[in-house]
C-alpha positions as CSV (number, residue, x, y, z in Angstrom):
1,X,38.6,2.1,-5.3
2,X,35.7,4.0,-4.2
3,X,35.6,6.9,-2.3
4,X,32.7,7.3,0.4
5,X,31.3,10.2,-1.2
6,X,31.2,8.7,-4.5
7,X,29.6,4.9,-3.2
8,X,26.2,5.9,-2.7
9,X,25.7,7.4,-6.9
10,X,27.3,4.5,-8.3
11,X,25.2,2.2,-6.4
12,X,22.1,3.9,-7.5
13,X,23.8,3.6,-10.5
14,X,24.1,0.3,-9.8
15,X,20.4,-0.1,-8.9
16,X,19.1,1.4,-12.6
17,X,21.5,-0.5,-14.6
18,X,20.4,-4.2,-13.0
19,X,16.5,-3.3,-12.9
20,X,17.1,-2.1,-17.2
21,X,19.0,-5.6,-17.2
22,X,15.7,-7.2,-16.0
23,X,13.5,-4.8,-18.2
24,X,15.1,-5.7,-21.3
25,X,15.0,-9.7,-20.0
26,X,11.2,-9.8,-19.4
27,X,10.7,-7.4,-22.7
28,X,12.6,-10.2,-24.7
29,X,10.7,-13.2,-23.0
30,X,7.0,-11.3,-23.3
31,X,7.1,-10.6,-26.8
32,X,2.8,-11.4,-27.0
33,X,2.5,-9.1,-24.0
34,X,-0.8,-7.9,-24.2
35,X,-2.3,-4.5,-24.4
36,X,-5.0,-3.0,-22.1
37,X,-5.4,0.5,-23.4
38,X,-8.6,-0.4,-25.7
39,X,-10.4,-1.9,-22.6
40,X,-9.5,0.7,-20.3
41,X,-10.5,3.4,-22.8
42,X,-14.1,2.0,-23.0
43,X,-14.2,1.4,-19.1
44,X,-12.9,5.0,-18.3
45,X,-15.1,6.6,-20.7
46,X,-17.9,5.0,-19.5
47,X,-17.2,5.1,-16.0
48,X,-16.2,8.8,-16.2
49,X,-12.8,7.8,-15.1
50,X,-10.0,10.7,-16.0
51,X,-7.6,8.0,-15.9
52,X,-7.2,4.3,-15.4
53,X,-4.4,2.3,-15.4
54,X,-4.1,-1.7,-15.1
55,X,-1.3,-4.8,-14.9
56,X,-0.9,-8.5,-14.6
57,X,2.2,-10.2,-14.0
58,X,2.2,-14.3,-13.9
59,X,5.3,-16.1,-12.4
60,X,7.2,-12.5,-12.6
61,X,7.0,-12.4,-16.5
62,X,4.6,-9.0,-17.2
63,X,1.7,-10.1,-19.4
64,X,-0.4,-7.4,-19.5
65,X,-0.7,-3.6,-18.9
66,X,-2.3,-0.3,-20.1
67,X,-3.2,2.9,-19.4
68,X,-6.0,5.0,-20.7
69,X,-7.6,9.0,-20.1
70,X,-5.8,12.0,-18.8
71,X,-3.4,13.0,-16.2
72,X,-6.3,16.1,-15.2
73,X,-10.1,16.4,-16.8
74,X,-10.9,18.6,-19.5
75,X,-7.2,18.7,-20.5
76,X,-5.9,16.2,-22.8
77,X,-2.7,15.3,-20.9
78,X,-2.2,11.2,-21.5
79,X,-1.6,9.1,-18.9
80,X,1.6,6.8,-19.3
81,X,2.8,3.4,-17.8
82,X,5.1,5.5,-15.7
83,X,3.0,8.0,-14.3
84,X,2.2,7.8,-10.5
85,X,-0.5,6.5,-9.5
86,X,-2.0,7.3,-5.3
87,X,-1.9,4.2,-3.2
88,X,-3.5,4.9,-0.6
89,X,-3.9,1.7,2.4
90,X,-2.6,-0.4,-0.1
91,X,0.9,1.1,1.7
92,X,-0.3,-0.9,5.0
93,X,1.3,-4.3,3.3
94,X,4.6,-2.2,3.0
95,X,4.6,-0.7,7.2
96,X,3.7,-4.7,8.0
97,X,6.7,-5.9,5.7
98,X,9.4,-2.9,7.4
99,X,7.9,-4.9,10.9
100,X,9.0,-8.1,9.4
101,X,12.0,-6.5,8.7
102,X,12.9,-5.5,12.1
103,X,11.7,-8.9,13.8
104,X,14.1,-10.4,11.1
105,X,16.7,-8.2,12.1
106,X,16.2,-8.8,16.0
107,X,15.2,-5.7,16.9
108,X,11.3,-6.8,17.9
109,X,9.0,-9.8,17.9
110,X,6.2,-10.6,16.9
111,X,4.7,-10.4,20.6
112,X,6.6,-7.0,21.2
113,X,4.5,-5.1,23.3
114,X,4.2,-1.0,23.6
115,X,4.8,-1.2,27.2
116,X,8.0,-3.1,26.2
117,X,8.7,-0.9,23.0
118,X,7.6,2.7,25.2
119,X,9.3,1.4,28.6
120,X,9.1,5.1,29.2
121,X,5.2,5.7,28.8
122,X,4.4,2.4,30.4
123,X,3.7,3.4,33.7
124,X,1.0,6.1,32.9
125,X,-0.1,3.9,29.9
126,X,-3.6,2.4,29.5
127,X,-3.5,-1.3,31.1
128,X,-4.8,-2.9,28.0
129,X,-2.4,-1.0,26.0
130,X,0.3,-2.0,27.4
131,X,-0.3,-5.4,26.1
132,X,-1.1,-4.1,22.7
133,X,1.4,-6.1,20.3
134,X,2.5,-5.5,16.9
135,X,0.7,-8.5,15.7
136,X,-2.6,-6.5,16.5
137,X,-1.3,-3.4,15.3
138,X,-0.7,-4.3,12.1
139,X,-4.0,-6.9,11.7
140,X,-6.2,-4.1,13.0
141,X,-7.1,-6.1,16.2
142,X,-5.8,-3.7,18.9
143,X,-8.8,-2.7,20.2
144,X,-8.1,0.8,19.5
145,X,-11.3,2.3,18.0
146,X,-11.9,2.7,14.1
147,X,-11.4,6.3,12.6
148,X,-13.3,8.7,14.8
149,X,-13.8,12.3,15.4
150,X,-11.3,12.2,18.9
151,X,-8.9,10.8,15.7
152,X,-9.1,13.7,13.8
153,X,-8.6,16.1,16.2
154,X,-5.6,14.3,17.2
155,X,-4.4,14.4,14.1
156,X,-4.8,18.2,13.6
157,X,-3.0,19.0,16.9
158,X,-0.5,16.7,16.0
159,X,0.2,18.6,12.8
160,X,1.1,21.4,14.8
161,X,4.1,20.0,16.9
162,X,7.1,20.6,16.5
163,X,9.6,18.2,15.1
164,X,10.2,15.3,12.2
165,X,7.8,13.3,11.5
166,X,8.8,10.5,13.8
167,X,8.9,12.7,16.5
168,X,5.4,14.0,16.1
169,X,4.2,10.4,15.6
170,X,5.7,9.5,19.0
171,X,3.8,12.4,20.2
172,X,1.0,11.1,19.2
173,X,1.5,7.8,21.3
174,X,2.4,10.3,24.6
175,X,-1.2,11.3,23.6
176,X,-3.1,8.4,23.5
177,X,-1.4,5.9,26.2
178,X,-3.3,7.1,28.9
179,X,-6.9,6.7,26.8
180,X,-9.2,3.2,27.7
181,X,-9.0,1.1,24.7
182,X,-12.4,0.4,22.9
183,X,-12.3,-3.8,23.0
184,X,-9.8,-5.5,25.0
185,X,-6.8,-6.4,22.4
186,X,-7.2,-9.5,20.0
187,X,-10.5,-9.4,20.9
188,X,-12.1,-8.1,16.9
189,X,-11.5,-6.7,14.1
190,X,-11.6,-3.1,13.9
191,X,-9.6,-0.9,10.7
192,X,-7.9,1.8,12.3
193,X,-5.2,3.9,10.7
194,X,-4.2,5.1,14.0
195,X,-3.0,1.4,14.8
196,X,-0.4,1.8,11.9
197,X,0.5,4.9,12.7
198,X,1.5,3.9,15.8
199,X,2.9,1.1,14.2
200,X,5.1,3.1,12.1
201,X,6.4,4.9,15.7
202,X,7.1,0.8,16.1
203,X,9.2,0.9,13.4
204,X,10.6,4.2,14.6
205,X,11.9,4.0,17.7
206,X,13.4,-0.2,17.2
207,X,15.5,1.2,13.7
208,X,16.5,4.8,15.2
209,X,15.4,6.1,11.6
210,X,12.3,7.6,10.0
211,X,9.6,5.0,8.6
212,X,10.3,7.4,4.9
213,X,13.4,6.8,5.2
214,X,13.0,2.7,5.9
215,X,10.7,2.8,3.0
216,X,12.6,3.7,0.5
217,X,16.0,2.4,1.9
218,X,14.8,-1.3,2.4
219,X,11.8,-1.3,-0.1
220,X,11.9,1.2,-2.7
221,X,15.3,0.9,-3.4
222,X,15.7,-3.0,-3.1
223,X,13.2,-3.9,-5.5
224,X,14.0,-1.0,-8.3
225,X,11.0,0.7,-7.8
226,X,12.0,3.7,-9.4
227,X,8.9,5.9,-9.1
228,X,8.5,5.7,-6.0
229,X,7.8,8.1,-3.7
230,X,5.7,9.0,-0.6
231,X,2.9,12.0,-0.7
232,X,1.2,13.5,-3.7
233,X,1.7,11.7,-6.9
234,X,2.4,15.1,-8.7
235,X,5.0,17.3,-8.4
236,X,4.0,21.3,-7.0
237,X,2.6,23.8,-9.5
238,X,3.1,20.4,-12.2
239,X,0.3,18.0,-14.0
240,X,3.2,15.5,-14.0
241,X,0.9,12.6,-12.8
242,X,-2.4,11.7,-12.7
243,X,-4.3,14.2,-10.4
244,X,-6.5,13.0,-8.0
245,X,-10.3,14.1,-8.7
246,X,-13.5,15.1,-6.9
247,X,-16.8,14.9,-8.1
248,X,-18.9,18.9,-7.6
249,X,-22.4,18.9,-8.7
250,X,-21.8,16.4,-11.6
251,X,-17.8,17.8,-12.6
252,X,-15.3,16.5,-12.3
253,X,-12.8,18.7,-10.4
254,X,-9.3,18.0,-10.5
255,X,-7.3,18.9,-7.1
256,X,-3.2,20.2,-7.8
257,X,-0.7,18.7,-5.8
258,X,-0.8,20.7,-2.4
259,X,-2.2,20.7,1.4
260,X,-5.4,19.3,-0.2
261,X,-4.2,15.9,-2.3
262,X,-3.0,13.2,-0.1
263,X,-3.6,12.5,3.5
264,X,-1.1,14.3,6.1
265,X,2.0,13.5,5.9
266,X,1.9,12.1,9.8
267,X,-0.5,9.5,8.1
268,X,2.3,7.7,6.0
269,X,2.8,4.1,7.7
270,X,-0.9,4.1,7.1
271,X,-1.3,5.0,3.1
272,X,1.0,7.9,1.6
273,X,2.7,5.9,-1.3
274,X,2.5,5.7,-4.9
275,X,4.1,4.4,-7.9
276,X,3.7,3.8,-11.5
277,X,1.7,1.1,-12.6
278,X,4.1,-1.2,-13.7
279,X,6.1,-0.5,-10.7
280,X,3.1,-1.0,-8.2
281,X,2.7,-4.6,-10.5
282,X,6.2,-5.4,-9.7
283,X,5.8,-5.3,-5.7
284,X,2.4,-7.1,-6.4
285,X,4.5,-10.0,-7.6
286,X,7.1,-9.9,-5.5
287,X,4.6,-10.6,-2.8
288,X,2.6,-13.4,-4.7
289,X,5.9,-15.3,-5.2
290,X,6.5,-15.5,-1.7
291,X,10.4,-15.8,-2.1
292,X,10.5,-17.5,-5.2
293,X,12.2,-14.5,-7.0
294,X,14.8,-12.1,-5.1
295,X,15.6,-9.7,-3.5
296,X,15.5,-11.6,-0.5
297,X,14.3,-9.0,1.4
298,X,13.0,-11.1,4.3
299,X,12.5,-15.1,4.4
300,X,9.9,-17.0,2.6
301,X,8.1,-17.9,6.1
302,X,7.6,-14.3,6.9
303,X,6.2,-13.4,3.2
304,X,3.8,-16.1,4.1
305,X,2.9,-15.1,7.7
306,X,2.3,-11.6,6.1
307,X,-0.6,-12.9,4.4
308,X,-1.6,-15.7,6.4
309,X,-5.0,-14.2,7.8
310,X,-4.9,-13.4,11.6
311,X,-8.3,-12.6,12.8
312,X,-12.3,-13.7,10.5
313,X,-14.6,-10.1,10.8
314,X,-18.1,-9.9,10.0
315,X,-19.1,-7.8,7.0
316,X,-20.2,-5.0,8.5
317,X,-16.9,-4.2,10.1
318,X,-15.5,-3.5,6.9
319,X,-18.0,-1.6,5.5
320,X,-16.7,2.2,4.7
321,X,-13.2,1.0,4.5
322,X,-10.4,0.1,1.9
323,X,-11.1,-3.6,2.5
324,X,-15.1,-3.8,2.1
325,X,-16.2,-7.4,1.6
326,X,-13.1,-8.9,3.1
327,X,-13.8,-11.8,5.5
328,X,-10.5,-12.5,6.9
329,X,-7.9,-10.1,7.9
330,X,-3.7,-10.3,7.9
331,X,-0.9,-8.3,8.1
332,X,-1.8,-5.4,6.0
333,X,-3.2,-7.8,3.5
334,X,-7.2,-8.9,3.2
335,X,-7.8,-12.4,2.5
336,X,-11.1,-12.8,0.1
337,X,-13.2,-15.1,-1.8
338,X,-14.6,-14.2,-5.1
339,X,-16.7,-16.3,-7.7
340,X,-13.8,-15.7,-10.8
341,X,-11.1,-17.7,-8.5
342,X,-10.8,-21.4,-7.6
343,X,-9.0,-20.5,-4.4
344,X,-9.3,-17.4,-1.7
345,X,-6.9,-13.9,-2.7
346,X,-5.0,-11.7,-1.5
347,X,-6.2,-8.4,-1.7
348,X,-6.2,-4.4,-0.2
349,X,-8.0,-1.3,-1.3
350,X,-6.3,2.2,-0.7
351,X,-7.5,5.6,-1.3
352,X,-7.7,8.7,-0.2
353,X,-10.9,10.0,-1.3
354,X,-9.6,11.4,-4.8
355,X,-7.5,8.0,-6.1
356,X,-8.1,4.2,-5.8
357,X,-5.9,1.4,-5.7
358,X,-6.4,-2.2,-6.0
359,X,-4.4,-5.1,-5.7
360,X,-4.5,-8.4,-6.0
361,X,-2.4,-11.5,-5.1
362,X,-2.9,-15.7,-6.2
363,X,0.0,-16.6,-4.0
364,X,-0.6,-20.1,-5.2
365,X,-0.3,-19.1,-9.0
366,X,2.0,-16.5,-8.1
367,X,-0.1,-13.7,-10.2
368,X,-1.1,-10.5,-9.5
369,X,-3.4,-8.0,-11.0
370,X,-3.4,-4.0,-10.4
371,X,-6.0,-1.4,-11.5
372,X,-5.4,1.8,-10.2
373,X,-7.5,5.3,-11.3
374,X,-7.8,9.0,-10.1
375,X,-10.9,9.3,-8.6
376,X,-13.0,7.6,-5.8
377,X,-16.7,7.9,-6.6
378,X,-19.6,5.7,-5.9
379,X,-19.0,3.6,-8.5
380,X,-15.2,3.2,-9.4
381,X,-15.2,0.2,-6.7
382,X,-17.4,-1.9,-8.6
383,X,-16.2,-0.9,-11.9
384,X,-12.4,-1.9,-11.1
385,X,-13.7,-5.4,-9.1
386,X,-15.3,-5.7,-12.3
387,X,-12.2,-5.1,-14.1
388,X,-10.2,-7.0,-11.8
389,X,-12.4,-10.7,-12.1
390,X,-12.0,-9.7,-16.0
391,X,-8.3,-9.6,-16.3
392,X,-7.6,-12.4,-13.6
393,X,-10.5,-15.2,-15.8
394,X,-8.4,-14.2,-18.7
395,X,-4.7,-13.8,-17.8
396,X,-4.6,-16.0,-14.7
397,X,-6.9,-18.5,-14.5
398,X,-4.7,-20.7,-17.2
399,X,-1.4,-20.2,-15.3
400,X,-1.0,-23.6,-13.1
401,X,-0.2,-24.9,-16.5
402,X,2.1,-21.9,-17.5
403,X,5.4,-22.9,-17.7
């Protein structure tokens, strides 16, 4: 029998031995997986990439991945499958699934509002934001302004409070109830990480536990994505993943794991994850088959309300964000149209000015593709859109008649 000290090791012992059971399943089942290191290695030499990494994963079976350049520039450090790759926004779709969670599990709705989830603050809280539900939150339709200067400085005095994180998040709600809203709520589309932050304080204050610690307890951990984690990619004083880079007067400058490479902490609900490439593919296609494969984590109506688009935006409101070009907005998903696909995608950008992330879902062919890389400059977005349309005409397009 076990002893209460002893059950939480052997379930994460538990944990590793059923994901190597599925491993070892899909390795037997994709003997012609196909490699990507050869095309990566041309794109990231000519795109001055460090490091580029890219999946795709049809019906759950992995049929292509690779990696290609180095963990940090000018020092031959090879990147891996398993190395951790930045996130960025991409985490939003993970804040709006924890939600889902919680509505699932009766502890909010849909229509929850912050007067209703802050009973405490509602008094001396804005009248429109009061009304504020988590709907809008999460679909960036709040009315709360996009990232601003008055943001910032919020940020940075928030960074100074005592307390967890969740507490200094709820300090930052205490902050901002009283402020006028910008647009009255539902009214457009505007992409705010300060909406998911206060989102995450959602989260928060319903569970009784930290959104970190909801991540990995109903996410990470569920779906066996063992490198995981929230934060810089690489470990302090180590080049034990792909560094995020800056580009100074035509060099590329690679920035250690510190104060300086990921967004504050306080910013998690809004982008602070990342993962392996591989990993980061498996919770693509857990999403793009919509309940079709387990762990049940929630039901296959609210996998498909997550990316059922809430609110239509003009172009120009996405311009300068990790969703550029998207024309219809969800819940932490972007909904888009490109010439290389018969039907509209699922798709989010993340970064944090140093790493990109991509992602993207055909929840009808239950496919996604990944391309992830270390740096953010001018032109990585069109080189991994470019990359994207590539692997998706040659590893997707065929897979309604997959079997």
């Amino acid at each position: 029998m076990e002893t209460t000290a002893h059950a939480p090791r052997l379930d994460r012992i538990r944990r590793r031995l059923l994901v190597a059971l599925c491993m070892a399943t899909c390795s037997a089942s994709s003997y012609a997986q196909a490699s990507l290191d050869a095309l990566l290695k041309v794109q990231s030499q000519q795109n001055n990439l460090p490091a580029l990494a890219a999946a795709v994963v049809v019906k759950g079976e992995l049929v292509a991945v690779g990696t290609a350049g180095t963990r940090r520039a000018g020092v031959a450090i090879p990147v891996t499958q398993d190395d951790r790759f930045h996130l960025g926004s991409d985490t939003k779709a993970m804040t709006a699934l924890l939600a889902a969670m919680m509505i699932e599990d009766g502890k909010l709705q849909w229509d929850s509002t912050l007067a209703q989830v802050f009973p405490e603050l509602a008094a001396g809280m804005d009248t429109r934001l009061q009304q504020v539900t988590i709907t809008q939150l999460l679909s960036h339709t709040s009315g709360l302004p996009p990232d601003d200067q008055a943001f910032g400085e919020l940020m940075m005095k928030a960074l100074l409070q005592d307390g967890n994180l969740d507490e200094r998040r709820y300090w930052m709600v205490q902050q901002m109830a009283p402020l006028p809203l910008a647009a009255p709520p539902g009214s457009r589309f505007a992409y705010s990480n300060l909406g998911y932050i206060v989102a995450g304080a959602v989260v928060e204050r319903v569970s009784g536990k930290t959104w970190e610690e909801l991540m990995v307890e109903r996410i990470f951990d569920p779906l066996g994505l063992e490198t995981a984690g929230l934060g810089p990619q690489a470990s302090m004083g180590r080049v034990d993943a792909p560094l995020g880079h800056r580009l100074i007067n035509g060099q590329l400058k690679a920035i250690l794991s510190g104060p300086e490479a990921d967004n504050p902490s306080l910013l998690g609900p809004a982008g602070t994850a990342h993962m392996s490439v591989l990993d980061f593919a498996r919770w693509g296609s857990w999403m793009a088959g919509q309940g079709r494969r387990g762990p049940a984590l929630v039901q296959p109506a609210t996998l498909r309300k997550l990316v059922t688009p809430q609110i239509a935006m003009p172009l120009a409101s996405t311009t300068a964000t990790t969703v550029a070009g998207v024309a219809q907005y969800a819940l932490g998903w972007g909904n888009l149209k490109v010439a290389w696909s018969p039907n509209p995608l699922v798709f989010h950008g993340g970064s944090n000015t140093l790493n990109k992330a991509h992602i993207w879902l055909d929840t009808e062919r239950d496919a996604v593709v990944v391309v992830l890389t270390n740096i953010a400059t001018a032109n990585t977005e069109d080189v991994m859109m470019q990359l994207a349309g590539q692997l998706y005409t040659t590893y997707v397009g065929d897979s309604v008649q997959r079997p």
